[in-house]
N, C-alpha and C positions, 0 to 999 in steps of 0.2 A: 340250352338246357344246363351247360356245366355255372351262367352264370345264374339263372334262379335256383339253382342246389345253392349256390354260397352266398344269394341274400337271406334264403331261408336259415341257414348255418346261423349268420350274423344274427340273424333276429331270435332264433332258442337261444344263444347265447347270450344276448342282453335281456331276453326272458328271463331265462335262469339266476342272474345275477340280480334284478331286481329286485324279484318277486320276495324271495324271502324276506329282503330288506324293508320293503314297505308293508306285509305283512305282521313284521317284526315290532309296528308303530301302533299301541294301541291309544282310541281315542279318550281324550280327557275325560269323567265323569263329570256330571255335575250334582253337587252336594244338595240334599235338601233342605231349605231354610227353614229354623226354626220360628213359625209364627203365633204369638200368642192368640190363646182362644176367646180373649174378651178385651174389651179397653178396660183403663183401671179406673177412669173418671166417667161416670156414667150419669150425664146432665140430663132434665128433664126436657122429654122430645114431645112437641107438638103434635097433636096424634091427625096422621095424612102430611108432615111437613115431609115435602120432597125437596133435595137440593139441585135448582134447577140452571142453566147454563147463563141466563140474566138475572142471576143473584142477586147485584146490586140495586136492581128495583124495588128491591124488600126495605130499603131504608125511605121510602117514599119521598125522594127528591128529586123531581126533572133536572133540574141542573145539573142533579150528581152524574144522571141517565145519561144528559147528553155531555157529560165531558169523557165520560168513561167509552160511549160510541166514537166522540173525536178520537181518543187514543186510540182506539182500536183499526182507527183506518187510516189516520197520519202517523202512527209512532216508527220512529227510524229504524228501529230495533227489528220490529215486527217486519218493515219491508224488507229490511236484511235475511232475517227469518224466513221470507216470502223467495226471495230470490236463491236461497239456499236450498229452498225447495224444488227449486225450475232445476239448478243444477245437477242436484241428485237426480233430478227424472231425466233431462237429456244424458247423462251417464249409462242411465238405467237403457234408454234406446240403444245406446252407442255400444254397450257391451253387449244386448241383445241380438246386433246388427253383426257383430262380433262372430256371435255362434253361426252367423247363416253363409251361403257361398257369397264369393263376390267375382265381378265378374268387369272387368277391365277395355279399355278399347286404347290400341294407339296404330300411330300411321307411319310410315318413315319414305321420307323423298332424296332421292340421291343424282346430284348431277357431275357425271363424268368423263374425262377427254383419255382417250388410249389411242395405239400405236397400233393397227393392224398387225400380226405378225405374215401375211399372205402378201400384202399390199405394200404395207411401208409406210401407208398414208394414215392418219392422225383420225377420229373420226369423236361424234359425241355422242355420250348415250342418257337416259333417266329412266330411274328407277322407281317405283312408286309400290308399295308395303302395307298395306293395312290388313290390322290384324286384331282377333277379339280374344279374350284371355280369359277363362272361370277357374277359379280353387275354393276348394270346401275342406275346410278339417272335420275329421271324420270323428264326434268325441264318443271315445272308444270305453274311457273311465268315467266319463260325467265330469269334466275338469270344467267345461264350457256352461253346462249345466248349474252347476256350484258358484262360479263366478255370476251366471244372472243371478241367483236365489241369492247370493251375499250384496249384488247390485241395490236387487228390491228390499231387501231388508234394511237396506243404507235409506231408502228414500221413504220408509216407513219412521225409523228413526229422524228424519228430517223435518215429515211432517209432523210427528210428535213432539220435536224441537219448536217448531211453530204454534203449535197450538199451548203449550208450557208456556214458553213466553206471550203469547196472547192473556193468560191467566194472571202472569205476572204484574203487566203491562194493567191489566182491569185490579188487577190487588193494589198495585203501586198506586194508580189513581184515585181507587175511593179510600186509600188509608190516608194520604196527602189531603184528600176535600175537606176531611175529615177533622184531619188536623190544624187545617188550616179557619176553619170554623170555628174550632176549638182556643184558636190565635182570638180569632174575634171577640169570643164571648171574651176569655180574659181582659182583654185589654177595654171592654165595654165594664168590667166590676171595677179596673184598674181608674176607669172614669173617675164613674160613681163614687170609688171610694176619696180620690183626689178632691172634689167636689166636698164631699164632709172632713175631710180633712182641712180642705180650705174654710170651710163653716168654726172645725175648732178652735183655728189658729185665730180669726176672728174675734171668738168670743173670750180667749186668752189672754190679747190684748186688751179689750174692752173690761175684764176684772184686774188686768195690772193697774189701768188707768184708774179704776175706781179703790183702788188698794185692796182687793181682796187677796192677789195674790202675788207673786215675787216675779221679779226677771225671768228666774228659772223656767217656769212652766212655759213661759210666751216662746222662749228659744228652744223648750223643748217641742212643742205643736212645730217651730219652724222646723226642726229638723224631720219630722215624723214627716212632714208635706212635702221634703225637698226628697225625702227615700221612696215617699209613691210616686213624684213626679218621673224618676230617672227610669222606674219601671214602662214608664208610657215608651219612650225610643227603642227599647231593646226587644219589646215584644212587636212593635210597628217594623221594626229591622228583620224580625224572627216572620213577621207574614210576607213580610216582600220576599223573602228567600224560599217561604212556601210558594209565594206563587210562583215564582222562577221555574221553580223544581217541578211544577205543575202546568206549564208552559211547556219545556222539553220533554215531560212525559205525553202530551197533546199533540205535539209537532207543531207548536207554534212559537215566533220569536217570545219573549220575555215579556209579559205584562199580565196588565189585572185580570183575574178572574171572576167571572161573574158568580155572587150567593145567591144561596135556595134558602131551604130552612136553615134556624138555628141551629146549634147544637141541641138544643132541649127539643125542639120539634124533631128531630130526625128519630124515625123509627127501630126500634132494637128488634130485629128479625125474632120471628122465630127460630129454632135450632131446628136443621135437618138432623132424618134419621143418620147415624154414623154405620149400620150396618156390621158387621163382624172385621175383625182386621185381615183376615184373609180376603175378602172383598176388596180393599182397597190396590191391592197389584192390579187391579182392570178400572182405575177410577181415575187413577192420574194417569197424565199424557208423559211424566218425566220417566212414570218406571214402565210403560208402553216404550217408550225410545229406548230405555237400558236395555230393555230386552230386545227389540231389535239390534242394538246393535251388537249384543251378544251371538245374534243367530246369524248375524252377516259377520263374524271372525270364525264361527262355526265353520261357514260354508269357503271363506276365504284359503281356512284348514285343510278341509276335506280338495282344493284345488292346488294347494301348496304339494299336498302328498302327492296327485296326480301328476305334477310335472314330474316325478320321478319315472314314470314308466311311459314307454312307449308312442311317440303319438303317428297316426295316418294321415296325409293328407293327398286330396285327390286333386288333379288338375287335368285343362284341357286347352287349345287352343285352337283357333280357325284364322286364316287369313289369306294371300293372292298376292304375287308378285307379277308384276306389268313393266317389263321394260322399251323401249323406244329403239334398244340393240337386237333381244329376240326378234323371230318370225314366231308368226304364228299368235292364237290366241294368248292371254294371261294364263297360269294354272295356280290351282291352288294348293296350299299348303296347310295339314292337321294333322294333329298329335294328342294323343290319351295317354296320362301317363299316373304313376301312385308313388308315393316313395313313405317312407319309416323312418323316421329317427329317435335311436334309442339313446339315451346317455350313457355313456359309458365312463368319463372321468370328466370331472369338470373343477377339481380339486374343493371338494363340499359345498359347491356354490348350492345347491338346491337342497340339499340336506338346512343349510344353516338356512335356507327361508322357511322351511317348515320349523325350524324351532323358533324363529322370530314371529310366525304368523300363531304357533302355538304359546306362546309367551304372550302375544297380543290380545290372543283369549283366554289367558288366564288373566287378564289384566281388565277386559272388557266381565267377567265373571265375579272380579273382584268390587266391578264399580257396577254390578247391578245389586250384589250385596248392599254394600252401602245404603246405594240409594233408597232400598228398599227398608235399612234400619233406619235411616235417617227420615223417611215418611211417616214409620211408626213413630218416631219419635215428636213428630212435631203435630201431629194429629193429640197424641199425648196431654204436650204442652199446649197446646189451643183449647182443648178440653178443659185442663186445671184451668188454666186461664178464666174459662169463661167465669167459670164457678166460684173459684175467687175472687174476682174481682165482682161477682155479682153477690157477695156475701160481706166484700168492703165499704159496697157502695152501700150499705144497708146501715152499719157504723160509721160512715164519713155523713151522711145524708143526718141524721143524729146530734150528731158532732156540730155540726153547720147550725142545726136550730137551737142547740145551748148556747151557742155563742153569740149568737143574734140576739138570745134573750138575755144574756151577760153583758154585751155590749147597750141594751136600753135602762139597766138596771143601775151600768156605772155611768153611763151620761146625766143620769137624773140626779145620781145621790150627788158626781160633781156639780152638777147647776144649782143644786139646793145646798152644797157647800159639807157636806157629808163625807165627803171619799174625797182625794188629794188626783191629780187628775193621773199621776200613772197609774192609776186601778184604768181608768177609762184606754187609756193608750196602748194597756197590756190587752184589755179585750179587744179592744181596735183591729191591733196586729193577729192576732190568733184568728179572727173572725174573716179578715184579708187573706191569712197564710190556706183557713180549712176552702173559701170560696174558689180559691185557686188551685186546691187539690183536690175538689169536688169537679170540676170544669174538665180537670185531668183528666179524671178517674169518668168520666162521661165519656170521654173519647177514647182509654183504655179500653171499654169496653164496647165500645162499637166496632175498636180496631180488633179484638178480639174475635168478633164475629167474624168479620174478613179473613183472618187471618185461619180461621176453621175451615172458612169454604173455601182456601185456596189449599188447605193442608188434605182436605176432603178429594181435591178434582177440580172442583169447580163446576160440579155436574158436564165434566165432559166425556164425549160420545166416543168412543174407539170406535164406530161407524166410517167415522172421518175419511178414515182408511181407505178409501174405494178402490186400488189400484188392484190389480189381479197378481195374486202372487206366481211368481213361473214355476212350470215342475225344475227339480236338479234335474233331473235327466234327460 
């Protein structure tokens, strides 16, 4: 009796001492973001266009389809991704397994020689001990509770992480095909043009020799032919590097890629609806993960303060001692027992993790901010983007056919002896420089699109998610 009066004592007394203190701790708020109520660029939407999770189909190239399905199932990234996913889940067991009893077996064998003290004589005995062990913590605050709920929220964030980089992984791909298509056609006008260049430098000689025209002109066609030639290596060096880059985004060693359409045949999607910007916090899988992992430093929080007070844990044992020296049967041996341990000093150790673990959420609080202005923002700029760029293509497209008709008008007046041949060379160059910024500007704006539907989600499913969340408590 006198010792349960003074464990009861012990325990009002670390009662007393705690309570207030942890009381004393109020939880963080969190601020609400300010999100604007409209986008600023508001492009013309395809009426029924959904943004759907195989995106890239809308550019109508199997080829693109099926390199972008390769990456999606070899890419290294994503298996890392994949495997960071398993980790978080067997965590999520392990801390789960955590909260429940556990329950122990061990045996002990003892062989020994002694001295009669009746006899004198020496004799041998063995001992044999097996025994079964159960403890359960009893969670009293929900510490154990809070630890699953920040577990799960880890492996929600993870999967999130997965599926973000899957997005990425399908961005990265069809902006590289893209690009790389875009390698091609240049370097196919880069031909064409080398080929009439070699036709002028031809016909430059042919009038020196005939005395129409001077030295000058013949070494000036030579130079004009030797500055389209060197164009040919650098953009033949510029697709090999593409495809490189589109090899390790496939999970394949380093080599050619196979083409679909051209550039000029690839299809410019329709534009998905963009929906309100509030909308888009449930669209992408990156500010689905910030926010789990803001709710697992939450719940990390809420277990950091719990180890300040009290905890219960329960235990039990069974087991049987069988000697070879006794008479008689084995008997057995069990024990029920509870015990409390409160903190009492531990010189701030658990104090200082609750401001580390609250510091960690205000840091996890800070970086779903972000992500979440940084989504508007680039949603934004994909917007403007499309827009202008599909308002350049409109002036470059323009551009291209004066020049075409400038460059027939100065070839003719030189062959008729009219114009001097730098009128011809000056249109030459400008009609070379807009075809190659036209080429560009075709793949600017395909990359455009991508770069909406990856800024959009990528019509992905927060579904994803299947794992059941635990209660805290």
């Amino acid at each position: 009796m006198r010792r349960h009066t003074m464990c009861c004592g012990a325990l009002s007394l670390a009662a007393a001492l705690l309570l207030p203190a942890c009381g004393s701790m109020p939880n963080t708020p969190t601020p609400a973001m300010a999100v604007p109520s409209a986008w600023q660029a508001t492009p013309t939407v395809a009426p029924g266009a959904v943004l759907q999770t195989g995106w890239w189909r809308a550019f109508g190239d199997p080829v693109l389809d099926a390199l972008v399905d390769q990456a999606l199932a070899h890419n290294s990234d994503l298996r890392a991704a994949a495997a960071r996913v398993a980790e978080a889940r067997a965590l999520g067991d392990a801390q789960q397994a955590a909260s429940g009893p556990s329950l122990d077996f061990g045996a002990g064998v003892q062989r020994s020689r002694s001295i009669s003290a009746a006899t004198g004589k020496p004799y041998d005995a063995s001992v044999v001990q097996p025994q079964f062990q159960a403890s359960y913590e009893v969670d009293l605050w929900g510490k154990l509770g809070e630890l699953n709920r920040a577990a799960y929220a880890q492996l929600q964030a993870s999967k999130a992480a997965q599926d973000s980089a899957a997005l990425s992984v399908a961005a990265g791909t069809a902006s590289g095909y893209i690009n790389l298509r875009a390698l091609d056609a240049r370097l196919e006008v880069a031909h064409e043009t080398l080929a009439s260049r070699a036709s002028a430098q031809q016909l430059a000689r042919s009038r020196q020799q005939r005395g129409y025209t001077s030295a000058l002109e013949t070494q000036q066609s030579e130079a004009e032919y030797r500055a389209t030639a060197q164009a040919i290596p650098q953009l033949e060096l510029a697709i090999r590097r593409q495809e490189h880059g589109l090899s390790v985004l496939t999970g394949a060693a380093p080599g050619p890629i196979p083409r679909g359409l051209t550039l000029e045949a690839l299809q410019l999607p329709a534009l998905p609806g963009t929906g309100l910007p509030s909308e888009l916090l449930r669209r992408r899988p990156d500010l689905a993960g910030a926010e789990a992992q803001l709710a697992a430093s939450d719940a990390q929080l809420a277990a950091a303060r719990a180890q300040l007070l009290p905890s219960l844990r329960l235990s039990a044992s069974l087991g049987s001692i069988s000697s070879s020296a006794l008479t008689g049967n084995p008997f057995t041996l069990w024990s029920l027992g509870g015990s409390v341990l409160a903190p009492l000093f531990d010189g701030g150790r658990l104090r200082a993790q609750v401001r580390a673990s609250d510091a960690r959420r205000d840091q996890a609080l800070a970086g779903y901010e972000k992500a979440v202005l940084t989504a508007f923002a680039e949603v934004e700029d994909q917007l403007a983007a499309v827009q202008e760029l599909a308002r350049q293509g409109i002036e470059v497209s323009a551009q291209r056919q004066a020049l075409q008709e400038a460059v027939r008008v100065a070839s003719n007046r030189y062959r008729e002896g009219y114009a001097s041949y730098l009128d011809e060379l000056d249109a030459q160059r400008n009609l070379f420089s807009a075809e190659q910024s036209a080429l560009q500007l075709r793949a600017d704006q395909l990359t455009a699109h991508i770069g909406l539907y990856r800024a959009l989600g990528g019509g992905w499913q927060p579904e994803s998610l299947t794992e059941t969340a635990p209660s805290p408590h």
